[in-house]
PQR file with spaces between the fields and no chain letter, atoms N, CA, C, O and H, PARSE charges and radii, in Angstrom:
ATOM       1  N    UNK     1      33.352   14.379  -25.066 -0.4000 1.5000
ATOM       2  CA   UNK     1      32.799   13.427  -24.108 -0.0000 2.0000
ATOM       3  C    UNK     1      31.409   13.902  -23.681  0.5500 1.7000
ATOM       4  O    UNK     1      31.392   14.975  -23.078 -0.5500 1.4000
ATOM       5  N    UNK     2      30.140   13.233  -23.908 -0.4000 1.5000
ATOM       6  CA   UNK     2      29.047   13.309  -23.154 -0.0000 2.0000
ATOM       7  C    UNK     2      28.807   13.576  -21.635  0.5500 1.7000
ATOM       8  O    UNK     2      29.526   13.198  -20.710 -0.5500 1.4000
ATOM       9  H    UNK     2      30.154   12.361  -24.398  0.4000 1.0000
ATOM      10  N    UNK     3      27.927   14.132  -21.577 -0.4000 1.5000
ATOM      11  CA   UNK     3      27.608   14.302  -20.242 -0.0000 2.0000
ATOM      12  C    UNK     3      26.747   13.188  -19.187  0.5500 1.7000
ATOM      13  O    UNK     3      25.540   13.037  -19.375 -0.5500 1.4000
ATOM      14  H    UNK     3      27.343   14.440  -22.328  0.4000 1.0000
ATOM      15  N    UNK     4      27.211   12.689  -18.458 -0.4000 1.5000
ATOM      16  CA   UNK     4      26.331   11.451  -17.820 -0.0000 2.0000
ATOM      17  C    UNK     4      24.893   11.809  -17.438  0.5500 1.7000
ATOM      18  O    UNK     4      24.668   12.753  -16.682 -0.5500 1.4000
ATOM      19  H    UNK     4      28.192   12.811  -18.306  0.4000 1.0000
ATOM      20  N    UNK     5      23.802   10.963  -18.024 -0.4000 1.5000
ATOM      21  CA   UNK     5      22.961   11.587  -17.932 -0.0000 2.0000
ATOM      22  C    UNK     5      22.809   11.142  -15.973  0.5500 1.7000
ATOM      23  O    UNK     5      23.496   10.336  -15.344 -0.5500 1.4000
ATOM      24  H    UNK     5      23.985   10.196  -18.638  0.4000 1.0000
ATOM      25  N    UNK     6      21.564   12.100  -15.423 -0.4000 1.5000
ATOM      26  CA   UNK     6      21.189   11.840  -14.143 -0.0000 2.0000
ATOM      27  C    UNK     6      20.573   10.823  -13.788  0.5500 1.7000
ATOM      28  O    UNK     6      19.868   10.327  -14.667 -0.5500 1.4000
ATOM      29  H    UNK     6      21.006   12.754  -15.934  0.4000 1.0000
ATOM      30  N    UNK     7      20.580   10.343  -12.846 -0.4000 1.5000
ATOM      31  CA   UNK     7      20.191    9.080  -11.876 -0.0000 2.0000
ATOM      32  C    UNK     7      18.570    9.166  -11.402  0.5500 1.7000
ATOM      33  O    UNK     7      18.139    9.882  -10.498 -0.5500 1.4000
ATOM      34  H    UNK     7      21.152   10.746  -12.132  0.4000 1.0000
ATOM      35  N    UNK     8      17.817    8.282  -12.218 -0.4000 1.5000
ATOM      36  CA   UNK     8      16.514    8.214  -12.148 -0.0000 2.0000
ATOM      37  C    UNK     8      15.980    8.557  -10.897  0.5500 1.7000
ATOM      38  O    UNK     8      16.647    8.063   -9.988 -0.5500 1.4000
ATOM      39  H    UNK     8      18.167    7.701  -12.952  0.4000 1.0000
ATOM      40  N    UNK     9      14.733    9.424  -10.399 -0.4000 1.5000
ATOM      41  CA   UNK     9      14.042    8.850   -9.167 -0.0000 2.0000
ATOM      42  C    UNK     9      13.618    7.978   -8.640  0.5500 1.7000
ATOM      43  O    UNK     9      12.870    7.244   -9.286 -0.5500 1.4000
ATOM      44  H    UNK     9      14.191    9.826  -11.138  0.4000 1.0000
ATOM      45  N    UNK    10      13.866    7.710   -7.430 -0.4000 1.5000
ATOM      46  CA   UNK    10      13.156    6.280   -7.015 -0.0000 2.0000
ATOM      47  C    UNK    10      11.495    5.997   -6.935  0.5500 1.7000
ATOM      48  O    UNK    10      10.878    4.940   -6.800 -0.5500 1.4000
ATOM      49  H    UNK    10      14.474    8.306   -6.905  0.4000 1.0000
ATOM      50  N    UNK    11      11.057    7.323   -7.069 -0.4000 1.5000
ATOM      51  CA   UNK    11       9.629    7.556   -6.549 -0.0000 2.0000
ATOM      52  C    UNK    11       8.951    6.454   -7.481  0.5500 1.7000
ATOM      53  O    UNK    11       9.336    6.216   -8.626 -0.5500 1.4000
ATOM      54  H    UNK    11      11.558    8.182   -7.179  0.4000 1.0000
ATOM      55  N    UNK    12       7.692    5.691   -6.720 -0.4000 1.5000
ATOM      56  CA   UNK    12       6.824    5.095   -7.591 -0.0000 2.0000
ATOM      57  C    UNK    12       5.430    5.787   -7.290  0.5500 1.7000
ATOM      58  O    UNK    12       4.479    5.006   -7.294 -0.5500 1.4000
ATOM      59  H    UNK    12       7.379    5.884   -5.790  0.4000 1.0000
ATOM      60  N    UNK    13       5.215    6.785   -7.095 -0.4000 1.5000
ATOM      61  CA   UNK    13       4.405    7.639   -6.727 -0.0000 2.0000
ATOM      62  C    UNK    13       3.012    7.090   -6.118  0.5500 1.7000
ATOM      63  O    UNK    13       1.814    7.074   -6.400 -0.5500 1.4000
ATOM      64  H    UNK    13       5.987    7.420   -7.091  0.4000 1.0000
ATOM      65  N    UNK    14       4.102    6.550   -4.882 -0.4000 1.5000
ATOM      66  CA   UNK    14       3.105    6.011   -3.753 -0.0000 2.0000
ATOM      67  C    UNK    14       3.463    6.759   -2.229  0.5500 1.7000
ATOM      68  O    UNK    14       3.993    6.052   -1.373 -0.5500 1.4000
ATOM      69  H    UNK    14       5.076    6.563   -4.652  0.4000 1.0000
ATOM      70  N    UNK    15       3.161    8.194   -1.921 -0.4000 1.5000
ATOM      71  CA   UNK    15       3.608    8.581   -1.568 -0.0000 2.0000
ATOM      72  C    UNK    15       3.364    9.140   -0.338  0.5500 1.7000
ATOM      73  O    UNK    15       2.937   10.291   -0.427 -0.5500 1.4000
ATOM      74  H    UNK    15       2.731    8.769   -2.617  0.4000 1.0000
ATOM      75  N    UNK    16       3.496    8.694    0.850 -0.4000 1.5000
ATOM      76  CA   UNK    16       3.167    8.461    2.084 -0.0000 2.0000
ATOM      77  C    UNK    16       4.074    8.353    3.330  0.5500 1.7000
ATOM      78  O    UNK    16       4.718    7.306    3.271 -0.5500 1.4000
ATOM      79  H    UNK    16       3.843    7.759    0.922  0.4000 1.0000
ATOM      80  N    UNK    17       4.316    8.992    4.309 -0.4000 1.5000
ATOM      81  CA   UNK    17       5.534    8.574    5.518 -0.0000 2.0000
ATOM      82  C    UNK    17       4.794    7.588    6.515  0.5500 1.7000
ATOM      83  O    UNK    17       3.641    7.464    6.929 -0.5500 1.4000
ATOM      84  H    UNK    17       3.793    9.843    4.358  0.4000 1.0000
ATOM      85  N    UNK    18       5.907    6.998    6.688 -0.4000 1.5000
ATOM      86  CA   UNK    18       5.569    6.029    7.908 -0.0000 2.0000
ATOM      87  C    UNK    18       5.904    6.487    8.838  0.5500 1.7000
ATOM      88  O    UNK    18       6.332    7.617    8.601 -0.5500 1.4000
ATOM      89  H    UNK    18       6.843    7.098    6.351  0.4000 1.0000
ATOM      90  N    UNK    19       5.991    6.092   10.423 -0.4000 1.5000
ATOM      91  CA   UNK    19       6.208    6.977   11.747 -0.0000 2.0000
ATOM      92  C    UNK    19       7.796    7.597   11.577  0.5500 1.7000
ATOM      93  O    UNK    19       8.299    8.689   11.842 -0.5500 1.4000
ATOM      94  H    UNK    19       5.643    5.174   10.615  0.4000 1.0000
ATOM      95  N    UNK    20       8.263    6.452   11.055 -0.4000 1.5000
ATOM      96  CA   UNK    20       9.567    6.895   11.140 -0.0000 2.0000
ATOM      97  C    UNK    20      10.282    8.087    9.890  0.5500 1.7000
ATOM      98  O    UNK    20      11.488    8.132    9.647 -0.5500 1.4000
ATOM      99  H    UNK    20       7.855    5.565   10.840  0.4000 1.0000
ATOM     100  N    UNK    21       9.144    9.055    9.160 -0.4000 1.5000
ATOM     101  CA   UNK    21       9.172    9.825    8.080 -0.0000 2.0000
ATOM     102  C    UNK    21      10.212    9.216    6.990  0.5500 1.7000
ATOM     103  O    UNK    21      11.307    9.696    6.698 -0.5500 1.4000
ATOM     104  H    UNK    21       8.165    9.018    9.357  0.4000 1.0000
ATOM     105  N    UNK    22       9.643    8.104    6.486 -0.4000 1.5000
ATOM     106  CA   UNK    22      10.553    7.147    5.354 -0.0000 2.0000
ATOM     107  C    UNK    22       9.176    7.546    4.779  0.5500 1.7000
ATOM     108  O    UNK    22       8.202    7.786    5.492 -0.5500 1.4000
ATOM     109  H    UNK    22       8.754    7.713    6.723  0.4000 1.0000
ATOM     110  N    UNK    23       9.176    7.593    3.502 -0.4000 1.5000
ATOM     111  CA   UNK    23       8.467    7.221    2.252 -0.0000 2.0000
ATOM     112  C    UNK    23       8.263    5.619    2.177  0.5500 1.7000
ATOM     113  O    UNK    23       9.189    4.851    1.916 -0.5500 1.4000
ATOM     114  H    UNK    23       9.968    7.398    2.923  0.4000 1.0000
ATOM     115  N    UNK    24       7.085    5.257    2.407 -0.4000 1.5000
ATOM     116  CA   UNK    24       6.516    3.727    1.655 -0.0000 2.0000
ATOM     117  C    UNK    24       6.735    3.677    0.780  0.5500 1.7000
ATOM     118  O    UNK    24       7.484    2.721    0.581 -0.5500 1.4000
ATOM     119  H    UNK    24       6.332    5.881    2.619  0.4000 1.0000
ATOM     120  N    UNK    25       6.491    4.270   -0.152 -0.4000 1.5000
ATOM     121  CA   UNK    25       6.846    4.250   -1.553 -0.0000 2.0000
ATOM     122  C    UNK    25       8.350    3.872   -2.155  0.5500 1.7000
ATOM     123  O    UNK    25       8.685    2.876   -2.796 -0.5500 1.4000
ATOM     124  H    UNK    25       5.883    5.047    0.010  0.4000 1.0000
ATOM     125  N    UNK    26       9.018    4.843   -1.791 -0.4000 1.5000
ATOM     126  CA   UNK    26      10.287    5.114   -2.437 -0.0000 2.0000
ATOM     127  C    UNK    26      11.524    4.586   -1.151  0.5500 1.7000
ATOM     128  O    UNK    26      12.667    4.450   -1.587 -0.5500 1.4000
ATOM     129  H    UNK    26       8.745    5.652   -1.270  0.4000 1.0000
ATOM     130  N    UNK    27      11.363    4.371   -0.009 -0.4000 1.5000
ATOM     131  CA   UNK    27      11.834    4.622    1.019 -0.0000 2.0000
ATOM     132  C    UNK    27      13.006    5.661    1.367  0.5500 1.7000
ATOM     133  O    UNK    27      13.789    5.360    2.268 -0.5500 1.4000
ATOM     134  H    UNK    27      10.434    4.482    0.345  0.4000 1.0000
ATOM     135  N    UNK    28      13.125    6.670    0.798 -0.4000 1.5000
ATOM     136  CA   UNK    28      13.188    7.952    1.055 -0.0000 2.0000
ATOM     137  C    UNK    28      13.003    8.651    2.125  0.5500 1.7000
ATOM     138  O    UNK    28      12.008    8.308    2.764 -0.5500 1.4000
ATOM     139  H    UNK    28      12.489    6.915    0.066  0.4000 1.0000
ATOM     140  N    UNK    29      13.806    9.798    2.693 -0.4000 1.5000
ATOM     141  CA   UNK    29      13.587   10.702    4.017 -0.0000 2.0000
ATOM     142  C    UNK    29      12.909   12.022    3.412  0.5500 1.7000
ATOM     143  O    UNK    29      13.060   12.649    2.364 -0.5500 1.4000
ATOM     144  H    UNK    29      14.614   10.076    2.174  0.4000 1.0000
ATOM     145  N    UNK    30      12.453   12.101    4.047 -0.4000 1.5000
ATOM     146  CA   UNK    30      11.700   13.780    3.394 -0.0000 2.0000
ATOM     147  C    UNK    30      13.231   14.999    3.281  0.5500 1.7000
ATOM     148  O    UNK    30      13.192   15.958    2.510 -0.5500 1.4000
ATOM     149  H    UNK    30      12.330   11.591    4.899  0.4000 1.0000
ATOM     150  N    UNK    31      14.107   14.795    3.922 -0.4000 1.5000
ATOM     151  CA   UNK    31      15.016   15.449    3.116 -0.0000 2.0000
ATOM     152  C    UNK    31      16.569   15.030    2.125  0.5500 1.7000
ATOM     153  O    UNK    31      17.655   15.605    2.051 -0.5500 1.4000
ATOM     154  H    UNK    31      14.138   14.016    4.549  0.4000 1.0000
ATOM     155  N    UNK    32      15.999   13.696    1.429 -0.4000 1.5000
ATOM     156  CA   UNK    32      16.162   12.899    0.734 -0.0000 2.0000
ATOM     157  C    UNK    32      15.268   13.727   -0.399  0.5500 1.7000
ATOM     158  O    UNK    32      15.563   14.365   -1.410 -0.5500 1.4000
ATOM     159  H    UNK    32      15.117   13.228    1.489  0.4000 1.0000
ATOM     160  N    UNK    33      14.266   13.459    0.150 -0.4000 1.5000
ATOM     161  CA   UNK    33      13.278   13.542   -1.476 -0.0000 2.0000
ATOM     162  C    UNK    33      13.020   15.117   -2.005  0.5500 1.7000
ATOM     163  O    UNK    33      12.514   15.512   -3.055 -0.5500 1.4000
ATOM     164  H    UNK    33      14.026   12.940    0.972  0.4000 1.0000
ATOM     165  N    UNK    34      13.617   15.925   -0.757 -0.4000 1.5000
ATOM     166  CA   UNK    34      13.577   17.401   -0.964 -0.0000 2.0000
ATOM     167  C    UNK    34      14.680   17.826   -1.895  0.5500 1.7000
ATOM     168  O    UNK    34      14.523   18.383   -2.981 -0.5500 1.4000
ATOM     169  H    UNK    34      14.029   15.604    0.096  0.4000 1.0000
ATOM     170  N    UNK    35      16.143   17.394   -1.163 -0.4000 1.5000
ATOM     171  CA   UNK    35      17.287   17.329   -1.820 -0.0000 2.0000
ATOM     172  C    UNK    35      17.242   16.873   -3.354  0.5500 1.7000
ATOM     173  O    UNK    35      17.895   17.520   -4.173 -0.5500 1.4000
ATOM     174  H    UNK    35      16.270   16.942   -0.280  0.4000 1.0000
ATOM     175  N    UNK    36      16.347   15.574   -3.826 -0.4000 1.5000
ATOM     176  CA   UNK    36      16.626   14.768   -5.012 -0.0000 2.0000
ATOM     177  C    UNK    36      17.022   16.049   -5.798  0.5500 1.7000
ATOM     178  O    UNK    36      18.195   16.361   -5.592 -0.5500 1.4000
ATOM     179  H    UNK    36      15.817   15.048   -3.161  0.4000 1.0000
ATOM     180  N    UNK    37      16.397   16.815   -6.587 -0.4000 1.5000
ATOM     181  CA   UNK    37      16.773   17.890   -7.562 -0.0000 2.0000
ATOM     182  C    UNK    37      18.002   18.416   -7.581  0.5500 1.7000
ATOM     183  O    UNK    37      18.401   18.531   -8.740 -0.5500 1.4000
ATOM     184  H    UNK    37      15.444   16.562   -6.754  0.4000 1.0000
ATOM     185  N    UNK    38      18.727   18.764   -6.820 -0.4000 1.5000
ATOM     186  CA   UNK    38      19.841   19.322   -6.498 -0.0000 2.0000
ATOM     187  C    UNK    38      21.392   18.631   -6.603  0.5500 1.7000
ATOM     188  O    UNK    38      22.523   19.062   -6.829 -0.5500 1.4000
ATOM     189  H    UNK    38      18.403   18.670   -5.878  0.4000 1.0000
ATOM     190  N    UNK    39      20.744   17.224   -6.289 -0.4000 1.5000
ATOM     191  CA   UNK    39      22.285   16.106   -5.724 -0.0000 2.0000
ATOM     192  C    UNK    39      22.678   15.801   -7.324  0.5500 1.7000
ATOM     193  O    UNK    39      22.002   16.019   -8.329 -0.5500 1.4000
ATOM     194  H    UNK    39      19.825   16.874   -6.106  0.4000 1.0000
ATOM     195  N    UNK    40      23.601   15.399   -7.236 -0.4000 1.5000
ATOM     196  CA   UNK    40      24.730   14.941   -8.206 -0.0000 2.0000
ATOM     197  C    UNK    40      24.913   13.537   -8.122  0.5500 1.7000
ATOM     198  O    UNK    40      24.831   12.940   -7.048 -0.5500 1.4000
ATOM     199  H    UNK    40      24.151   15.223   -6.419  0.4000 1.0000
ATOM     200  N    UNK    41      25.222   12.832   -9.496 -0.4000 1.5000
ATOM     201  CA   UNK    41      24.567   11.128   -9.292 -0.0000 2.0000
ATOM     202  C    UNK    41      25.135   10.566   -7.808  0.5500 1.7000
ATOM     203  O    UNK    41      24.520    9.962   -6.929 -0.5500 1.4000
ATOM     204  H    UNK    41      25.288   13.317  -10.368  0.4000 1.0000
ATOM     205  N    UNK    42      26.668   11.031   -7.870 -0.4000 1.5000
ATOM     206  CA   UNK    42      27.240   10.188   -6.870 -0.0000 2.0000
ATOM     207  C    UNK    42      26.359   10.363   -5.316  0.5500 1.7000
ATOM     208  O    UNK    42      26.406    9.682   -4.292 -0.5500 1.4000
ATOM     209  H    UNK    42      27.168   11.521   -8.584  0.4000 1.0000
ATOM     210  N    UNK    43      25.584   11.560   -5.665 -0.4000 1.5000
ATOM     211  CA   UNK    43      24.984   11.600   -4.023 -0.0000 2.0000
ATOM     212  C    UNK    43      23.697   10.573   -4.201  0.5500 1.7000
ATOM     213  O    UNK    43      23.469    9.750   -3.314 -0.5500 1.4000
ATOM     214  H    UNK    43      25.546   12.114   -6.496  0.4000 1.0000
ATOM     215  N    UNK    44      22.837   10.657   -5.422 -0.4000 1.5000
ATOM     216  CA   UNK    44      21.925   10.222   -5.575 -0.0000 2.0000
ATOM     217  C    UNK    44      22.046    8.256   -5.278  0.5500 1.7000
ATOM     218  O    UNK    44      21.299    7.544   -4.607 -0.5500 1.4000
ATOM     219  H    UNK    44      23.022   11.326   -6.142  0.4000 1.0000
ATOM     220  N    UNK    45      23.142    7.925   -5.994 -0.4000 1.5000
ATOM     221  CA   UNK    45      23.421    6.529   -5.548 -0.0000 2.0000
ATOM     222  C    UNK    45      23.601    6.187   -4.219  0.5500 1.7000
ATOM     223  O    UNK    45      23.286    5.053   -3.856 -0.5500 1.4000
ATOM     224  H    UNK    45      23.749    8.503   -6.539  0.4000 1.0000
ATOM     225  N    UNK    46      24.159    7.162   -3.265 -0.4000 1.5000
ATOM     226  CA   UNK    46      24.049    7.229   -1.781 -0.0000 2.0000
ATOM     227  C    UNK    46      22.755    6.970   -1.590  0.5500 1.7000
ATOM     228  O    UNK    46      22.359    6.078   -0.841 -0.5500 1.4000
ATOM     229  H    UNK    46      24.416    8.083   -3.559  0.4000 1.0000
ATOM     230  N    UNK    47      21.957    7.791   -2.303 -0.4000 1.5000
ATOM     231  CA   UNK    47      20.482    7.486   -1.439 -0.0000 2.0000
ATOM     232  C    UNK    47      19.909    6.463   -1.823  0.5500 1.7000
ATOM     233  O    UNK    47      18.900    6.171   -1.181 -0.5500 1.4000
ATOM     234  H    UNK    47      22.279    8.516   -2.912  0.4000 1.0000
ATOM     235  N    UNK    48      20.361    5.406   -3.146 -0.4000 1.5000
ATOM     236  CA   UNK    48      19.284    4.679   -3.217 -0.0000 2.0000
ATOM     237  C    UNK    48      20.101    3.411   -2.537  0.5500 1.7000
ATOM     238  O    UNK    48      19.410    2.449   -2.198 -0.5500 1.4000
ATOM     239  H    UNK    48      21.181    5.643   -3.667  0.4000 1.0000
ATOM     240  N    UNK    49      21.516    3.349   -2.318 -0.4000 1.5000
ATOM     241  CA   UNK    49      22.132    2.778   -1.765 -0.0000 2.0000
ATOM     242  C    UNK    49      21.149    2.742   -0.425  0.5500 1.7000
ATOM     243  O    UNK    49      20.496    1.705   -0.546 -0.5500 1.4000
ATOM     244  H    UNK    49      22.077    4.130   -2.592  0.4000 1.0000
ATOM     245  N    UNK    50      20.920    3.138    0.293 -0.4000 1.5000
ATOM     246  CA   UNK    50      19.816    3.758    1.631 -0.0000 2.0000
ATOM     247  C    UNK    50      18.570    3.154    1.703  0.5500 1.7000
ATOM     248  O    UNK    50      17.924    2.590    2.586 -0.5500 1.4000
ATOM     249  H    UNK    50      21.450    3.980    0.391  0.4000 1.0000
ATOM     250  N    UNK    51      18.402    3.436    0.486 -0.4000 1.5000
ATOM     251  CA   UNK    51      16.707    3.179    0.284 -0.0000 2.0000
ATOM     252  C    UNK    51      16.816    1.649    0.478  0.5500 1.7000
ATOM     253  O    UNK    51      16.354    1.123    1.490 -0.5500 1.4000
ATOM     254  H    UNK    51      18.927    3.894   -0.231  0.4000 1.0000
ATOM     255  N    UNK    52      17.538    0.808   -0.667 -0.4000 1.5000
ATOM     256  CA   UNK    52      17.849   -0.174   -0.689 -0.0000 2.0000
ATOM     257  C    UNK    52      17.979   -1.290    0.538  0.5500 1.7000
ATOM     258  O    UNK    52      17.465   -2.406    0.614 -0.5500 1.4000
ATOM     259  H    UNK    52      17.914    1.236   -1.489  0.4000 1.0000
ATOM     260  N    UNK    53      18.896   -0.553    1.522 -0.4000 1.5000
ATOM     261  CA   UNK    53      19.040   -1.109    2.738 -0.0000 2.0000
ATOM     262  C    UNK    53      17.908   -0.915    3.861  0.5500 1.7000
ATOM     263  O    UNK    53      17.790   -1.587    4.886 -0.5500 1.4000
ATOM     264  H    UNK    53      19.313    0.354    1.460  0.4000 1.0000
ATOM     265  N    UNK    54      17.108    0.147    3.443 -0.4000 1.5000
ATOM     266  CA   UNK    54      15.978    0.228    4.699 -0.0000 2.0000
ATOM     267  C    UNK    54      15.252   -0.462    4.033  0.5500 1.7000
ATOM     268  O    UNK    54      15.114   -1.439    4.769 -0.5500 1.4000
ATOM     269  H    UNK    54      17.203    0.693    2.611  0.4000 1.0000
ATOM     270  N    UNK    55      14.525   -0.708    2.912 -0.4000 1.5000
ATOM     271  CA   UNK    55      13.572   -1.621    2.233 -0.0000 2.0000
ATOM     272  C    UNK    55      14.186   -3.147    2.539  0.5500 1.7000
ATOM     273  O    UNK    55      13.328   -3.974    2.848 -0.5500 1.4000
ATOM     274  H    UNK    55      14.636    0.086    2.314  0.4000 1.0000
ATOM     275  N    UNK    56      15.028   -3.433    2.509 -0.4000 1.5000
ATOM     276  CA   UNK    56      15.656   -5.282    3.104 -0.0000 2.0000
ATOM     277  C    UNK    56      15.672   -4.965    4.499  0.5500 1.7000
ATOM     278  O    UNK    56      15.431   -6.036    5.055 -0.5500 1.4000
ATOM     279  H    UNK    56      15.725   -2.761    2.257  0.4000 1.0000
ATOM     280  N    UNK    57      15.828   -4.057    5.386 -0.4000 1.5000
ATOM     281  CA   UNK    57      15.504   -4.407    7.103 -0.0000 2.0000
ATOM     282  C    UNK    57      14.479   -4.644    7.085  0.5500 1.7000
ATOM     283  O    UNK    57      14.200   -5.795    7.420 -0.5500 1.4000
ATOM     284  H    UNK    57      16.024   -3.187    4.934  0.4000 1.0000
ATOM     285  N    UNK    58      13.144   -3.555    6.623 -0.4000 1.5000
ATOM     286  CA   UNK    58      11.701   -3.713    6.534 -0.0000 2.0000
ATOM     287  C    UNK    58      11.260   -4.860    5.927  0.5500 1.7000
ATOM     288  O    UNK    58      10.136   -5.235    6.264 -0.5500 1.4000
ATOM     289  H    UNK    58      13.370   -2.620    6.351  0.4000 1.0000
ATOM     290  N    UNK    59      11.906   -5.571    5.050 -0.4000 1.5000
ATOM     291  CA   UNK    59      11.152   -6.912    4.441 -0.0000 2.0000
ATOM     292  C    UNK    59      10.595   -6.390    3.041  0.5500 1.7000
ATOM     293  O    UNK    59       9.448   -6.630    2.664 -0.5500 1.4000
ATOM     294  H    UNK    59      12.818   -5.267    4.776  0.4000 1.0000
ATOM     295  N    UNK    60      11.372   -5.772    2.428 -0.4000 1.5000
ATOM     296  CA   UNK    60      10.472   -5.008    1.097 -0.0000 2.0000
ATOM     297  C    UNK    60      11.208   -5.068    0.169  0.5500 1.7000
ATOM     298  O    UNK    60      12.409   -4.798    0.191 -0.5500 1.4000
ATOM     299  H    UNK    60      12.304   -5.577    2.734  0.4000 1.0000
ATOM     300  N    UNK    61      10.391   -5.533   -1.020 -0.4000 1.5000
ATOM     301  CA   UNK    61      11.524   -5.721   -2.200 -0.0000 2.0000
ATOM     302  C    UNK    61      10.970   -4.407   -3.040  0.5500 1.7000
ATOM     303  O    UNK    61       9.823   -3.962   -3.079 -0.5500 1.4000
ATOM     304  H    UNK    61       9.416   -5.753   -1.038  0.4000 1.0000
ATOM     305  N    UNK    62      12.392   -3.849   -3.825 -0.4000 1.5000
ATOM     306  CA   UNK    62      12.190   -2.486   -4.177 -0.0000 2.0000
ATOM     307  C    UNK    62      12.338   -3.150   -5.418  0.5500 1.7000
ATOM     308  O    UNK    62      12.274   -2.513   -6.469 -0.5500 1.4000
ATOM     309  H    UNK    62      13.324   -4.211   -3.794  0.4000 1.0000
């Protein structure tokens, strides 16, 4: 059995915090985007699960 490969970054390497230390870019937490290297897909889908939902409060299509 293969190994699953890993869960892309979200980064579009626009990379900037807003007040609330989210990434514009990626909408990412700075220890979100510190963590990325480390997490395991299922965590990684957590975060874009995240990202996902703060980009539709903000009005932003990812």
């Amino acid at each position: 059995m293969s190994e699953e490969r890993p869960v892309a970054s979200p980064c579009v390497h626009v990379c900037a915090l807003d007040e609330d230390d989210i990434c514009i870019g990626c909408q990412r937490n700075v220890a979100e985007i510190t963590r990325w290297g480390r997490m395991d897909n299922p965590e990684r889908r957590e975060v874009l699960q995240r990202c996902h939902q703060r980009a539709e409060a903000k009005g932003i299509l990812l």
